[in-house]
C-alpha positions as a Markdown table, in Angstrom:
| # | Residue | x | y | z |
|---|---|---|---|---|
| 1 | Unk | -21.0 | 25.7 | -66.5 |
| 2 | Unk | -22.1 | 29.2 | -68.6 |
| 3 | Unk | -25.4 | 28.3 | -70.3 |
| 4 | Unk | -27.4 | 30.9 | -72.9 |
| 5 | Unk | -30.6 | 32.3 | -71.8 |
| 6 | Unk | -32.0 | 29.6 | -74.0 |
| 7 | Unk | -30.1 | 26.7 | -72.9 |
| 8 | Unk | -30.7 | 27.3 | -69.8 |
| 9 | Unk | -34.4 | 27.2 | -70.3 |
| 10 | Unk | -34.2 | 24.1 | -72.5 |
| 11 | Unk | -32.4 | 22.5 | -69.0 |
| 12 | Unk | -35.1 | 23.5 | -66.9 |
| 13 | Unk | -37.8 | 21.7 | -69.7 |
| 14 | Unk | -35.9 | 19.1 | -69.3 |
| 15 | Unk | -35.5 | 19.1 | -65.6 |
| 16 | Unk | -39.5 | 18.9 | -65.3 |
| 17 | Unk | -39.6 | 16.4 | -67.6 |
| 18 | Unk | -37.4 | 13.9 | -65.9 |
| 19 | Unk | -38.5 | 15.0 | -62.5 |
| 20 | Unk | -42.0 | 13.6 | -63.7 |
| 21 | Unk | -41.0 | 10.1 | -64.0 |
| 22 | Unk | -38.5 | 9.9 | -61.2 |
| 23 | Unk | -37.4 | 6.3 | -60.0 |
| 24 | Unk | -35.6 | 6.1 | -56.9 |
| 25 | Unk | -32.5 | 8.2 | -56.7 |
| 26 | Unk | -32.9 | 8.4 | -60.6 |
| 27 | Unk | -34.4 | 10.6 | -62.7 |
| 28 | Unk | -36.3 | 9.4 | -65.7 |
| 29 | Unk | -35.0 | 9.0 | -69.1 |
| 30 | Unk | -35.3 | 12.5 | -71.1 |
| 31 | Unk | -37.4 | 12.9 | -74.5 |
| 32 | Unk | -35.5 | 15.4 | -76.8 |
| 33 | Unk | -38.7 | 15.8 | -79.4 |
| 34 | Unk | -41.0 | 16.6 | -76.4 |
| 35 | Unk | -38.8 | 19.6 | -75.0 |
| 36 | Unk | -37.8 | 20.6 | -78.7 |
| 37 | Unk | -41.7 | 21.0 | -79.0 |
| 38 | Unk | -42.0 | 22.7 | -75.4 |
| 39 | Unk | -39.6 | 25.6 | -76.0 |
| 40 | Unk | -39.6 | 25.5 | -79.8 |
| 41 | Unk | -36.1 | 24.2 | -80.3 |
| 42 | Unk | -34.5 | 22.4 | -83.1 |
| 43 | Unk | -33.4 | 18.8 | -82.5 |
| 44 | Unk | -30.4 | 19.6 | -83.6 |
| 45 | Unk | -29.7 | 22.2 | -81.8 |
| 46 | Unk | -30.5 | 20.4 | -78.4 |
| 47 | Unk | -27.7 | 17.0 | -79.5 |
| 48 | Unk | -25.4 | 19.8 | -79.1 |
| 49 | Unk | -26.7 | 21.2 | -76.0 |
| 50 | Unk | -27.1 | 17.3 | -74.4 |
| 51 | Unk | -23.4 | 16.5 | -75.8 |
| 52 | Unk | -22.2 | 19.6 | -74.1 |
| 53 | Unk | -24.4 | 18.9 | -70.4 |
| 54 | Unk | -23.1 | 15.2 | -70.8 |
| 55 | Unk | -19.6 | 16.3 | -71.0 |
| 56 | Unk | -20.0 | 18.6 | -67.7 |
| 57 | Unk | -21.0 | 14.9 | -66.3 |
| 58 | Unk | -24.8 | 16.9 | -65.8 |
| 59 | Unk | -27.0 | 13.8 | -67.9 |
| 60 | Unk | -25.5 | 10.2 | -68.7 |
| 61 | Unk | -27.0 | 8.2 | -71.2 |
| 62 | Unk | -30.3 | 6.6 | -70.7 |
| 63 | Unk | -30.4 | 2.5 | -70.2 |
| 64 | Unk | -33.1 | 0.7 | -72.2 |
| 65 | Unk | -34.7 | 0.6 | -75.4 |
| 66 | Unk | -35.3 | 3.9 | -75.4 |
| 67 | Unk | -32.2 | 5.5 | -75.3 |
| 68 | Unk | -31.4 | 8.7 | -75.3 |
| 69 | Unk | -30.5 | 10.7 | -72.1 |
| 70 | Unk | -32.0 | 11.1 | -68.4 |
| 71 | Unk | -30.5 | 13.4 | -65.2 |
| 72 | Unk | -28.4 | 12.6 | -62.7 |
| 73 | Unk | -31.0 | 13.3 | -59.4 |
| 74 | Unk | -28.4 | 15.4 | -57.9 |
| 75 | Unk | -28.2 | 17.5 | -61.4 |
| 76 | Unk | -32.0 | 19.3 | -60.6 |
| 77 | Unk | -30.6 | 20.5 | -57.5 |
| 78 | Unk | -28.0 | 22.4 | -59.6 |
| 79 | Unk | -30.5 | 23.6 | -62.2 |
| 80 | Unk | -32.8 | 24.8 | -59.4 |
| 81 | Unk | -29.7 | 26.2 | -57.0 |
| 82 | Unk | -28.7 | 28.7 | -60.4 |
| 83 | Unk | -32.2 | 30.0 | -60.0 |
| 84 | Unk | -31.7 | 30.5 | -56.0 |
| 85 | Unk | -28.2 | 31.7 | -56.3 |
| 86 | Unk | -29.5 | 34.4 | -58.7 |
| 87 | Unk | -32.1 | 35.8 | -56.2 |
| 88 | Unk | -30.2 | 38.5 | -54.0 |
| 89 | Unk | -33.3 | 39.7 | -52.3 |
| 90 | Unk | -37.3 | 38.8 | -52.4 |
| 91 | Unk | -38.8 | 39.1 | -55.7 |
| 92 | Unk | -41.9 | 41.9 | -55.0 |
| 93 | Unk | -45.2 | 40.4 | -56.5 |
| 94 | Unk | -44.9 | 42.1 | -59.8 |
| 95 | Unk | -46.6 | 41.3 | -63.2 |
| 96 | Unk | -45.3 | 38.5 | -65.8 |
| 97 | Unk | -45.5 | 39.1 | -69.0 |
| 98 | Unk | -47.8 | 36.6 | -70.3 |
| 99 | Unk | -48.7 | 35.1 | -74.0 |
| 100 | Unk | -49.4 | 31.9 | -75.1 |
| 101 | Unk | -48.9 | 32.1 | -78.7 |
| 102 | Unk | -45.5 | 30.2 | -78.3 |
| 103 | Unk | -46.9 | 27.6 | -75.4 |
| 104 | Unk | -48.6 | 24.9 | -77.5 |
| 105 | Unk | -51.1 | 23.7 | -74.9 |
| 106 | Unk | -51.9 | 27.1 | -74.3 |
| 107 | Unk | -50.7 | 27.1 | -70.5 |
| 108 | Unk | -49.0 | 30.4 | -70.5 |
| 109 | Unk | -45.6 | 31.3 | -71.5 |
| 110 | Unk | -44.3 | 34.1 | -69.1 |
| 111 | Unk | -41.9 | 36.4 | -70.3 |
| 112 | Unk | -38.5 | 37.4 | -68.4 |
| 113 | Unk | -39.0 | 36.0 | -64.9 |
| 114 | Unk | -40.0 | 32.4 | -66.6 |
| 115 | Unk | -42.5 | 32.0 | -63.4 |
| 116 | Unk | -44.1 | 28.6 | -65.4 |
| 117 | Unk | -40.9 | 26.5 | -64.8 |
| 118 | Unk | -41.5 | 27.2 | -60.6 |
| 119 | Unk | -42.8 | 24.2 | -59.8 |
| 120 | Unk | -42.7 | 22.4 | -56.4 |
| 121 | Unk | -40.3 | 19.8 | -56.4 |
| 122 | Unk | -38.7 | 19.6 | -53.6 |
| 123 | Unk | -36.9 | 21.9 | -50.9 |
| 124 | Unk | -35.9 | 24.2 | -53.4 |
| 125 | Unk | -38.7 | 24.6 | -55.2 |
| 126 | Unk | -40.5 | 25.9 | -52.2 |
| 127 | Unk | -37.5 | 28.0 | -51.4 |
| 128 | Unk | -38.2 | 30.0 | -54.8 |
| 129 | Unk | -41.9 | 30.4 | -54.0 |
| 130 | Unk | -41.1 | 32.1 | -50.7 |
| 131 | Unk | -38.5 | 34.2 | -52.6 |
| 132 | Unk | -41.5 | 36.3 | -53.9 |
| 133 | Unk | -43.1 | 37.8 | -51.4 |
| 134 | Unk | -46.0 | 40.6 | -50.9 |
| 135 | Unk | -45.1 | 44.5 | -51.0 |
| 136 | Unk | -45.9 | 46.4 | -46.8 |
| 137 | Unk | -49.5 | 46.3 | -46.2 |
| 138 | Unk | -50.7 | 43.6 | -48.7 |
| 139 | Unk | -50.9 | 39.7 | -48.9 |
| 140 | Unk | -50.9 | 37.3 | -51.8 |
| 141 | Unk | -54.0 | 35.0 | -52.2 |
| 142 | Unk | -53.6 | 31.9 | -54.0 |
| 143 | Unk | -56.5 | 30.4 | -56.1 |
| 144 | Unk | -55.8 | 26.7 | -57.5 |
| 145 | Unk | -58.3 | 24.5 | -59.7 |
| 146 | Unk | -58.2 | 21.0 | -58.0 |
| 147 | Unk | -57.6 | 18.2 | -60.5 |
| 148 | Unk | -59.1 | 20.9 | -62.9 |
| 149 | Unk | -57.6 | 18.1 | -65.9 |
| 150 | Unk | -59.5 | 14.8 | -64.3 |
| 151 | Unk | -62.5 | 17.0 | -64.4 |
| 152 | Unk | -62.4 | 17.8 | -68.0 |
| 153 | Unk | -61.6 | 14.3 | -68.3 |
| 154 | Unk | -64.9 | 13.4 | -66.6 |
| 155 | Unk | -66.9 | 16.0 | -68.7 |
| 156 | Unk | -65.8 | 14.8 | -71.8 |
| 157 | Unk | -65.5 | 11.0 | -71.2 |
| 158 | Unk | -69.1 | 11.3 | -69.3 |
| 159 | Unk | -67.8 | 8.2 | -67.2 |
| 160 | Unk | -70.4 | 7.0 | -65.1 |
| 161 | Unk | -68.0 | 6.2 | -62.2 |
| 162 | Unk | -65.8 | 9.1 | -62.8 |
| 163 | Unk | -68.9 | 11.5 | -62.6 |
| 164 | Unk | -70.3 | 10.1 | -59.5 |
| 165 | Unk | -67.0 | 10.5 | -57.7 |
| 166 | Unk | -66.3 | 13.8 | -58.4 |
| 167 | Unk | -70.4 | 14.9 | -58.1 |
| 168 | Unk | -70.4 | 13.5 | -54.5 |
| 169 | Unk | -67.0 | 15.3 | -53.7 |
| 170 | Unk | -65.0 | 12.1 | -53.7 |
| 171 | Unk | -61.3 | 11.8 | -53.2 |
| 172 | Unk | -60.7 | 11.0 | -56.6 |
| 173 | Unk | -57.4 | 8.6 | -56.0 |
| 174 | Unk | -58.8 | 7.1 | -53.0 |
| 175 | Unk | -61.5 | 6.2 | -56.1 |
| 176 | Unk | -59.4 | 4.9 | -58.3 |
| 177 | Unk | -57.5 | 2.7 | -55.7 |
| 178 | Unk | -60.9 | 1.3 | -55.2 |
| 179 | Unk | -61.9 | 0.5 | -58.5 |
| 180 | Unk | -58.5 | -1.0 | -59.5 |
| 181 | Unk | -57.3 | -3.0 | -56.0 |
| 182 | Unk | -60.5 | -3.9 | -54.6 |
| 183 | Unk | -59.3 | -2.0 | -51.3 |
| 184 | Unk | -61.6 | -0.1 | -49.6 |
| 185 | Unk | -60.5 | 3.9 | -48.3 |
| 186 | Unk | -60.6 | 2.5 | -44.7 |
| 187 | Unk | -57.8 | -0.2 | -45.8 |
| 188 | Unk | -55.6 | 2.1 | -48.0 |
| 189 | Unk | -52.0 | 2.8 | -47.8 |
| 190 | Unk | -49.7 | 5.6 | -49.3 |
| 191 | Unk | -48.9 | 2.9 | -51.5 |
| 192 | Unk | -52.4 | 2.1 | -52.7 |
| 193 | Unk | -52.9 | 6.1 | -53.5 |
| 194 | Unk | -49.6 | 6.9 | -54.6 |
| 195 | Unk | -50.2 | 4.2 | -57.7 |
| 196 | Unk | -53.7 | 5.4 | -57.6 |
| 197 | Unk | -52.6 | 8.9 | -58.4 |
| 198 | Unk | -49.7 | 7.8 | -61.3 |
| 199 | Unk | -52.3 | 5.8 | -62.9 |
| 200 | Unk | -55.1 | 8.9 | -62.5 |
| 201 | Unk | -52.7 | 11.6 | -64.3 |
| 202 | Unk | -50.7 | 8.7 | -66.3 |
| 203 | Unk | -53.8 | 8.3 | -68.2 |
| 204 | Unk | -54.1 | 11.9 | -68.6 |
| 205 | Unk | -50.5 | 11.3 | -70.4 |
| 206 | Unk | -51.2 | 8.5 | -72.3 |
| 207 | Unk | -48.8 | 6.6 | -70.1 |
| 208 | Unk | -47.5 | 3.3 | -71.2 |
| 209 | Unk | -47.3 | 0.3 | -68.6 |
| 210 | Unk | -43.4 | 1.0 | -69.4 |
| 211 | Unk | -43.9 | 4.5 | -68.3 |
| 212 | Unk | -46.1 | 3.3 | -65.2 |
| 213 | Unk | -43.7 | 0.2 | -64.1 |
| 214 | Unk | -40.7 | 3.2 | -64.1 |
| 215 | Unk | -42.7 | 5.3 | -62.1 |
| 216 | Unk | -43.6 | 2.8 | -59.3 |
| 217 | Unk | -40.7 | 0.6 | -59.3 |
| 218 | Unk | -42.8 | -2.4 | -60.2 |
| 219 | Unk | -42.7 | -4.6 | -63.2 |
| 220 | Unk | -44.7 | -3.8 | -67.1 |
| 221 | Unk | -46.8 | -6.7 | -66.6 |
| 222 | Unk | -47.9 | -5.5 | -63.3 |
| 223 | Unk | -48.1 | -2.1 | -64.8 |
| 224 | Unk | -50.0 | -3.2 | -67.3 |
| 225 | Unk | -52.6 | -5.1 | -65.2 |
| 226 | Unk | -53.1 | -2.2 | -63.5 |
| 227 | Unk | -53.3 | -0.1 | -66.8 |
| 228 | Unk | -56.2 | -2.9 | -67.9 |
| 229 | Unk | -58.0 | -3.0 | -64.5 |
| 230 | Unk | -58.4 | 1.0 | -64.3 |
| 231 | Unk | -60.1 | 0.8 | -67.9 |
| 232 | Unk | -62.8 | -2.4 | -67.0 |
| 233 | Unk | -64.1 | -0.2 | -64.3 |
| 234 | Unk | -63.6 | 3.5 | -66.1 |
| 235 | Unk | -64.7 | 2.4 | -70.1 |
| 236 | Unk | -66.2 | 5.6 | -70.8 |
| 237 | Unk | -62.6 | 7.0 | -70.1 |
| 238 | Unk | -61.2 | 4.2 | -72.5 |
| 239 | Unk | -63.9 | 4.8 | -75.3 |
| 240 | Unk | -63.3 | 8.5 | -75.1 |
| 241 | Unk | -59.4 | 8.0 | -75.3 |
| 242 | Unk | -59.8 | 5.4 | -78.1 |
| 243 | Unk | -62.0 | 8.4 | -80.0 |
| 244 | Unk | -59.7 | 10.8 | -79.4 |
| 245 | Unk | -56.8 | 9.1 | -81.1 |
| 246 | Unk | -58.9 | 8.1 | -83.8 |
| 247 | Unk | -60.5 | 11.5 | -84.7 |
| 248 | Unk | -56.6 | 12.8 | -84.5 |
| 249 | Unk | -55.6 | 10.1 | -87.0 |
| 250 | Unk | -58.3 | 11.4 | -89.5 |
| 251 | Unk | -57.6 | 14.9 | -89.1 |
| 252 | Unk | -54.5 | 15.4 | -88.2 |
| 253 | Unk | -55.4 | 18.1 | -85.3 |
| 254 | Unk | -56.5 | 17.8 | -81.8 |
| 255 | Unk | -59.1 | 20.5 | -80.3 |
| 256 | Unk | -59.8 | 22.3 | -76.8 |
| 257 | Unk | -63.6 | 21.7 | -75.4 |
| 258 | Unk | -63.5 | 26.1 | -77.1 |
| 259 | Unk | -62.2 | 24.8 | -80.7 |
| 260 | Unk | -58.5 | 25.9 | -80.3 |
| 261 | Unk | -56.6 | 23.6 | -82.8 |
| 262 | Unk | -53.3 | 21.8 | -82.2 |
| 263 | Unk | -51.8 | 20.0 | -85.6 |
| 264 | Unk | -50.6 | 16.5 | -84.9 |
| 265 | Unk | -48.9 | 15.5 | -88.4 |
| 266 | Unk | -46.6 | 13.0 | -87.0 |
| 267 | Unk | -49.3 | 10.9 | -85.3 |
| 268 | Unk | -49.2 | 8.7 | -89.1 |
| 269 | Unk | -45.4 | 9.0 | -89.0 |
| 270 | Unk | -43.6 | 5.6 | -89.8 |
| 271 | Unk | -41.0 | 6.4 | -87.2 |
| 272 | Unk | -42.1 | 4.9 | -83.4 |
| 273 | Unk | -40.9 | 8.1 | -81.1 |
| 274 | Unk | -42.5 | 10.6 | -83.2 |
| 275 | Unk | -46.0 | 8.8 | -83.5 |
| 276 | Unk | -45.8 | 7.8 | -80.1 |
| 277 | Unk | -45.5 | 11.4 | -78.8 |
| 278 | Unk | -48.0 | 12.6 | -81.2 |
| 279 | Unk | -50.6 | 10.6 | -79.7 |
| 280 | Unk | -49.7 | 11.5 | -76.2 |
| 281 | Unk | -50.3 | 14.7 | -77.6 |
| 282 | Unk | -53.2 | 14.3 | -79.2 |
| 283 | Unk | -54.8 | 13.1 | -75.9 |
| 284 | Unk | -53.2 | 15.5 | -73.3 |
| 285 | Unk | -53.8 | 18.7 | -75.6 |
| 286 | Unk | -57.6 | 18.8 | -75.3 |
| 287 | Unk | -57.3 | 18.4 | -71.5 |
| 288 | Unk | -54.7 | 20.6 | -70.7 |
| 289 | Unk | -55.2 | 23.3 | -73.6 |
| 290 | Unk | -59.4 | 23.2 | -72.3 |
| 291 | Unk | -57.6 | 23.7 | -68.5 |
| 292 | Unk | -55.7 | 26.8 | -70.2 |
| 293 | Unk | -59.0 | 28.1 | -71.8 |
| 294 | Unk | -60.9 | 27.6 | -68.8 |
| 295 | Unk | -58.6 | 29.6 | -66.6 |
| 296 | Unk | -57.8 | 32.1 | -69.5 |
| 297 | Unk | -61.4 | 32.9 | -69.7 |
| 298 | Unk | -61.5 | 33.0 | -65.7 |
| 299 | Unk | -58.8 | 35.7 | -65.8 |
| 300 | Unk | -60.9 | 37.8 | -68.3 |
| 301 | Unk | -63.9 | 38.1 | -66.0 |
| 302 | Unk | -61.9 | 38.7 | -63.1 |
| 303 | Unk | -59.7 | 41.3 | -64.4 |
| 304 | Unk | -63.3 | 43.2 | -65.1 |
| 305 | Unk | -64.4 | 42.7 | -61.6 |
| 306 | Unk | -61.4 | 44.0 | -59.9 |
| 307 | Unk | -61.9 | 47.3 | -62.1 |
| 308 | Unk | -65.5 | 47.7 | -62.1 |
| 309 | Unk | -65.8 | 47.0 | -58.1 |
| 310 | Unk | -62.8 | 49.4 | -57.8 |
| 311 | Unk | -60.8 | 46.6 | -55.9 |
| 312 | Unk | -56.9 | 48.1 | -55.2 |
| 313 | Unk | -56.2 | 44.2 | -55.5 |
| 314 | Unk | -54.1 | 42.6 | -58.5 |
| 315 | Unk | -54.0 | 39.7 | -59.9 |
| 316 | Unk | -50.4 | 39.4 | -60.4 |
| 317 | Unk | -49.5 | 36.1 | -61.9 |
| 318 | Unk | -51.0 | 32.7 | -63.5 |
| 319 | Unk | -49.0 | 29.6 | -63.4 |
| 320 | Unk | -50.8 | 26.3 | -64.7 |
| 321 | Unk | -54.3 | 25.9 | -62.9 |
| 322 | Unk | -52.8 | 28.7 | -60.2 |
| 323 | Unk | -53.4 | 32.4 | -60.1 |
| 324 | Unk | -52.0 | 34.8 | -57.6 |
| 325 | Unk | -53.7 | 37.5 | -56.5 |
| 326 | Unk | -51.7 | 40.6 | -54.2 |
| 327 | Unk | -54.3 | 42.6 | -52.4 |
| 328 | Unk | -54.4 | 45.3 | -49.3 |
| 329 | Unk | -55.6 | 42.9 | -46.0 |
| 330 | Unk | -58.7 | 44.5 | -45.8 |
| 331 | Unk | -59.6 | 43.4 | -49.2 |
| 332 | Unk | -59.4 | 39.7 | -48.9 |
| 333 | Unk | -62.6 | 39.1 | -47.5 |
| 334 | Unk | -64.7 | 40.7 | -50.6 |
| 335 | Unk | -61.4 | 39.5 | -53.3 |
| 336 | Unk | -62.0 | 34.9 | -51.9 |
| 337 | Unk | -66.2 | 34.8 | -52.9 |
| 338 | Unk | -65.2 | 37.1 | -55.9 |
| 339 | Unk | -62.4 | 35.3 | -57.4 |
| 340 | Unk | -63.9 | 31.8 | -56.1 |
| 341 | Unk | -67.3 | 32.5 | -57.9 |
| 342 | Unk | -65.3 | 33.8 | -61.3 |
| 343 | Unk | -63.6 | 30.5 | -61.3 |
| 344 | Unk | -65.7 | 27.9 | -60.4 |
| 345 | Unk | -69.0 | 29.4 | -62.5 |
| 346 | Unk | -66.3 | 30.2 | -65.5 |
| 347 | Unk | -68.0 | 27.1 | -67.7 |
| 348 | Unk | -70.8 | 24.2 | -66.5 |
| 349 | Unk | -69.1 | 21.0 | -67.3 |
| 350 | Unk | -70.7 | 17.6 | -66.0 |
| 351 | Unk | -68.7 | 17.9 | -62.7 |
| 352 | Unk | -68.0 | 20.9 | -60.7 |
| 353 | Unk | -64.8 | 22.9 | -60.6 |
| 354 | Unk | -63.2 | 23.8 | -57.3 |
| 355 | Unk | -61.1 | 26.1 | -56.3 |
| 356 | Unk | -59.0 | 25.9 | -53.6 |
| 357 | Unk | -58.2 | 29.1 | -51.9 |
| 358 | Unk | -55.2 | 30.0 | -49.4 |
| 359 | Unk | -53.0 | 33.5 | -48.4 |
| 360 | Unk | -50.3 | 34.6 | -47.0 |
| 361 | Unk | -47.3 | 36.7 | -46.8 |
| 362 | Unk | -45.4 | 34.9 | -49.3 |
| 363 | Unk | -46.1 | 32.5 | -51.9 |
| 364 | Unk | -45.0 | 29.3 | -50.1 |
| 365 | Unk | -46.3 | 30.2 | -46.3 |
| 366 | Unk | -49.6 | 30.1 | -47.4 |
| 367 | Unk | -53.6 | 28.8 | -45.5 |
């Protein structure tokens, strides 16, 4: 099927989206109003586009309450294969053309090569990452923030528990399985951390016990005891969501930890879906917009760094709490304490930042 430049990024929105809540061998139902607002799309516009992917048999129609639309599991195998198809040869570490004046959180809106929908999802995904690969004589370095979002969490909560864990280098899911099962990190399973980590980020997301009982196969009221459980033990977390919302309410904007605003109008809206994504919103958007600020500012001191200590190494691309680095071999030893330093030292928060640092000759075989 022959998809617009456009569409086709609208698809890939909404082939993230789904792949986020994926059940089984199912994918997630699909909110319209959250990809209109990620690629600045008209509702009306996207109907069309869903009427014309459900006709191709690429989405069905969403069961529940909800309604709406979700993807077929084989369908992001398509959506991704288009992009892999398209690649005749390696993609040479080159520049993106970067803004963030049409990216809402602030995360970073690449230009033509669309580097920000790359994500690893499965086979494919790291197919495309070893599809760009470093030019003769250099190697890419990779430079990650770990759970850079919990930590601005922690910072702005100032949870006791959440603070000690992530002060004393905790594994901050093996944490939260602790806090909410009562099973010690000796006695944990995948299982145990798996839900550990939904209900970590899920929070992050505003995540319903509907959300959280799709994304573990279990029941709501399960969900939900889980949901109530991770709040007894983390109620500065609670108390700083439950501000949050309220401060949005009164305003009508949300704000980065650096005062970037976000308007939220439609978190007083009568209608359900429009409120209810306005106050996910309204929590995420000081988490992940402070993440975006955070490396943004990052990016500003190393750029002077590179030029001042007359470095022949780039710094190439940024994709969510990632930047890539190309640089000659005998450059990486000075480039890891420079750009490690840059990023950890960007901003003192309550918890450290850490960075996690690996090269190699391509961006998916990488140490």
């Amino acid at each position: 099927m022959q998809l617009s430049t456009r569409s086709r990024y609208a698809v890939m929105a909404m082939v993230d989206l789904a792949m986020r809540q994926t059940v089984g061998c199912e994918c997630g139902p699909i909110c319209l109003a959250e990809i209109a607002a990620r690629q600045r799309l008209s509702q009306p516009y996207l109907e069309q586009l869903f009427a014309k992917l459900r006709r191709a048999g690429l989405v069905a129609s969403a069961r529940g309450p909800g309604g709406g639309y979700r993807l077929a599991r084989t369908s992001d195998a398509i959506a991704i294969a288009d992009i892999v198809s398209a690649v005749d040869e390696p993609i040479r570490a080159t520049r993106c053309e970067q803004g963030s004046a049409g990216c809402l959180e602030g995360v970073g809106a690449e230009g033509p090569g669309r580097c920000q929908t790359h994500d690893l999802w499965a086979e494919l995904g790291r197919q495309i990452r070893a599809a760009f690969v470093a030019s003769p004589g250099n190697t890419l370095l990779s430079a990650d923030y770990s759970q850079i979002e919990l930590r601005i969490l922690a910072d702005f909560s100032k949870d006791p528990v959440l603070v000690e864990a992530f002060r004393n280098g905790q594994d901050i899911h093996a944490r939260t399985a602790e806090e909410v099962f009562r099973v010690g990190p000796m006695a944990q399973n995948a299982e145990h951390r798996r839900a550990a980590k939904a209900i970590n980020f899920g929070i992050i997301y505003g995540q319903t016990p509907f959300g959280l009982a799709a994304q573990l196969s279990i029941d709501q009221k399960e969900a939900a005891q889980f949901i109530a459980a991770y709040f007894a033990r983390y109620r500065g977390v609670k108390e700083y969501l439950e501000r949050s919302l309220a401060e949005a309410r009164k305003s009508g904007v949300t704000r980065t930890m650096f005062g970037r605003i976000r308007p939220v109008p439609e978190i007083t809206s009568t209608q359900f879906n429009l409120r209810n994504f306005a106050e996910r919103t309204a929590l995420n958007t000081p988490l992940q917009g402070t993440a975006a600020d955070l490396i943004k500012l990052a990016m500003i001191v190393i750029a002077h760094q590179l030029t001042e200590q007359k470095f022949k190494a780039k710094m190439i691309l940024q994709v969510h709490d990632e930047l890539l680095f190309e640089a000659p071999h005998d450059e990486l030893d000075r480039l890891r304490p420079l750009v490690r330093k840059a990023m950890e030292q960007v901003h003192e928060l309550a918890v450290p930042l850490v960075v996690d640092l690996k090269a190699g000759p391509n961006w998916r075989d990488m140490k």
